[in-house]
MMTF fields as JSON, N, C-alpha, C and O atoms, coordinates in Angstrom:
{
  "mmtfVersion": "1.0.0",
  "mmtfProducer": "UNKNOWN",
  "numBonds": 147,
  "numAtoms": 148,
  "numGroups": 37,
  "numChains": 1,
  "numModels": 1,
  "chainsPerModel": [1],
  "groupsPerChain": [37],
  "chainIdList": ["A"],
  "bondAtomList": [4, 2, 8, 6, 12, 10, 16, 14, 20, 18, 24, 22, 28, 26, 32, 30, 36, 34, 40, 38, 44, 42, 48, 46, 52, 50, 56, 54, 60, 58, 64, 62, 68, 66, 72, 70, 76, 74, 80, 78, 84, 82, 88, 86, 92, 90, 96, 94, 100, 98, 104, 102, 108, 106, 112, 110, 116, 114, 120, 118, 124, 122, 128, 126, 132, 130, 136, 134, 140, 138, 144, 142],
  "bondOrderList": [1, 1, 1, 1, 1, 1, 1, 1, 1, 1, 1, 1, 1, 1, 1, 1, 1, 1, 1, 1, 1, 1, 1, 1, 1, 1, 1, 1, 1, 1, 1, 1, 1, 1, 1, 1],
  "groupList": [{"groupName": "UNK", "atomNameList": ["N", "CA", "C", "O"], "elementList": ["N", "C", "C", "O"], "formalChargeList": [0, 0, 0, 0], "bondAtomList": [1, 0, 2, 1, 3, 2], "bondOrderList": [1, 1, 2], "singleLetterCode": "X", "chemCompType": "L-PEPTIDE LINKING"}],
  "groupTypeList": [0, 0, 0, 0, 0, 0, 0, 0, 0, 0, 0, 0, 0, 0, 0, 0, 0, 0, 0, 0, 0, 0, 0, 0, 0, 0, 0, 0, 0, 0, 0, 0, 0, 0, 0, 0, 0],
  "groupIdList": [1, 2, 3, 4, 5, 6, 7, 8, 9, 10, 11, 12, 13, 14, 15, 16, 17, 18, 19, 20, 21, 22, 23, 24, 25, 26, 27, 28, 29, 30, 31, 32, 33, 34, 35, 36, 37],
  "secStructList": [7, 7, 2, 2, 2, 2, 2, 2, 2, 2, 2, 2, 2, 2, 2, 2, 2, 2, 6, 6, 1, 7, 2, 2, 2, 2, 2, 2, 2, 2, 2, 2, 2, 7, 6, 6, 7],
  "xCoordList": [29.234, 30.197, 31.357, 31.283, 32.626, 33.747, 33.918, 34.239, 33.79, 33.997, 35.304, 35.37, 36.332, 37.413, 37.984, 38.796, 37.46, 37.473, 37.206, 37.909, 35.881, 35.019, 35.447, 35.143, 36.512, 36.937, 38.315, 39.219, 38.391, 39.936, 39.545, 39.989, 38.672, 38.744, 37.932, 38.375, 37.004, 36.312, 37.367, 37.298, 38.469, 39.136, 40.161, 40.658, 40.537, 41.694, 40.616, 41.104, 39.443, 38.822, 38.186, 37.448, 38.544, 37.963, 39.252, 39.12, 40.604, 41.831, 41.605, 41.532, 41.554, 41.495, 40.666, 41.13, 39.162, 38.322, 38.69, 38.362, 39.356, 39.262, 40.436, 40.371, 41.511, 42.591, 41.955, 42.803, 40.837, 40.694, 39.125, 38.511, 38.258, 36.949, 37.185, 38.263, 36.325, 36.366, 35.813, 35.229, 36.231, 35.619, 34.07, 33.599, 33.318, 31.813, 31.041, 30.128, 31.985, 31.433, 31.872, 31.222, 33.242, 34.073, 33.518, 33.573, 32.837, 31.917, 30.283, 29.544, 30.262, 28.531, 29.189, 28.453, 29.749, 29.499, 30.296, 29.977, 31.198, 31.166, 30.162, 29.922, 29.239, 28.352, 27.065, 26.37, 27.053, 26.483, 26.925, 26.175, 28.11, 28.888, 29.238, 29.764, 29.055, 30.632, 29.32, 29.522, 27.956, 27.54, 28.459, 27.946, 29.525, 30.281, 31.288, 32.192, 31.046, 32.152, 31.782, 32.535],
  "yCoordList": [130.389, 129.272, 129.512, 130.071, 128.912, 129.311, 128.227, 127.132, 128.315, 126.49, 126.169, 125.243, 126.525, 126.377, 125.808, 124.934, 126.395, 126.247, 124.604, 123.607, 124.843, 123.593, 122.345, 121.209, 122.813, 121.371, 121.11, 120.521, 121.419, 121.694, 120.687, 119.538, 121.18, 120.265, 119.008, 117.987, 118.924, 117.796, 116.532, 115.304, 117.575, 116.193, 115.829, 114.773, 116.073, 116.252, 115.122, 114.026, 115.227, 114.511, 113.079, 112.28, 112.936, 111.968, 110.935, 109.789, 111.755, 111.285, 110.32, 109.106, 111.432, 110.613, 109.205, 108.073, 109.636, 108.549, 107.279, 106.166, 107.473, 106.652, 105.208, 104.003, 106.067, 105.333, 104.814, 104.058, 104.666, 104.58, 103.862, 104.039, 103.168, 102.656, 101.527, 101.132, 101.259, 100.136, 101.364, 102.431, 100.758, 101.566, 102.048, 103.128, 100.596, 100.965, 102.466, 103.275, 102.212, 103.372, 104.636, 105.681, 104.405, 105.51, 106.441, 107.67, 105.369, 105.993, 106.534, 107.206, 105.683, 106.66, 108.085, 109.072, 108.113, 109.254, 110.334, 111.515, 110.027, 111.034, 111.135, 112.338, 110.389, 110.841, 111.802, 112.71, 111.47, 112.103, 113.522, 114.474, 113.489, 115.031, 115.64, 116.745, 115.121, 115.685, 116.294, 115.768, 117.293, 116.889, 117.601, 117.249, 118.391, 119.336, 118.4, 118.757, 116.648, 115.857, 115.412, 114.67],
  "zCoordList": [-124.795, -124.696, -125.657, -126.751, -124.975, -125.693, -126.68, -126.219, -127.722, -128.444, -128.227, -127.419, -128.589, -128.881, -126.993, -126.692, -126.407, -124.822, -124.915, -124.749, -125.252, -124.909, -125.564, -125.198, -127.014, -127.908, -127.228, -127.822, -126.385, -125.523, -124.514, -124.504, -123.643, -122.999, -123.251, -122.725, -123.846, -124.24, -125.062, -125.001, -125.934, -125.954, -124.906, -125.296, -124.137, -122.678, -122.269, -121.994, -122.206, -121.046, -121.916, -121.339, -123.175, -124.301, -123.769, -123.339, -123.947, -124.385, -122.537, -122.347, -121.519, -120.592, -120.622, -120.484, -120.866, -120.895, -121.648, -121.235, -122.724, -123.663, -123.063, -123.306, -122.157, -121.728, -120.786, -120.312, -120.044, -118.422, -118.734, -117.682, -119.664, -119.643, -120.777, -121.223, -121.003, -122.295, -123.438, -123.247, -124.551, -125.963, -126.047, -126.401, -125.495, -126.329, -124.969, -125.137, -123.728, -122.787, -123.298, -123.322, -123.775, -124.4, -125.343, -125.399, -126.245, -127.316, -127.38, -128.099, -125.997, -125.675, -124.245, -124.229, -123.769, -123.548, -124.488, -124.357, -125.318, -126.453, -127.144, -127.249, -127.821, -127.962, -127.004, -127.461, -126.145, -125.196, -124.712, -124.499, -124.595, -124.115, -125.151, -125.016, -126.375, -127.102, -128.196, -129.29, -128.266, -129.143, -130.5, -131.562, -130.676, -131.643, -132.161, -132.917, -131.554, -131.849, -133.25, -133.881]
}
């Protein structure tokens, strides 16, 4: 795995999530996906 890949897009797709759900969903699947968060 590429990290630097993977912190790329994990935040692209945080930044999306975060605009587009409520916070407390926002914050369990970062926890869930994000475990390098």
């Amino acid at each position: 795995m590429n990290l630097a890949n993977h912190d790329d897009l994990t935040g692209a797709l945080n930044r999306r999530a975060f605009l587009s759900v409520p916070k407390a969903r926002f914050t369990a699947m970062a926890k869930n996906n994000s475990p390098f968060l």
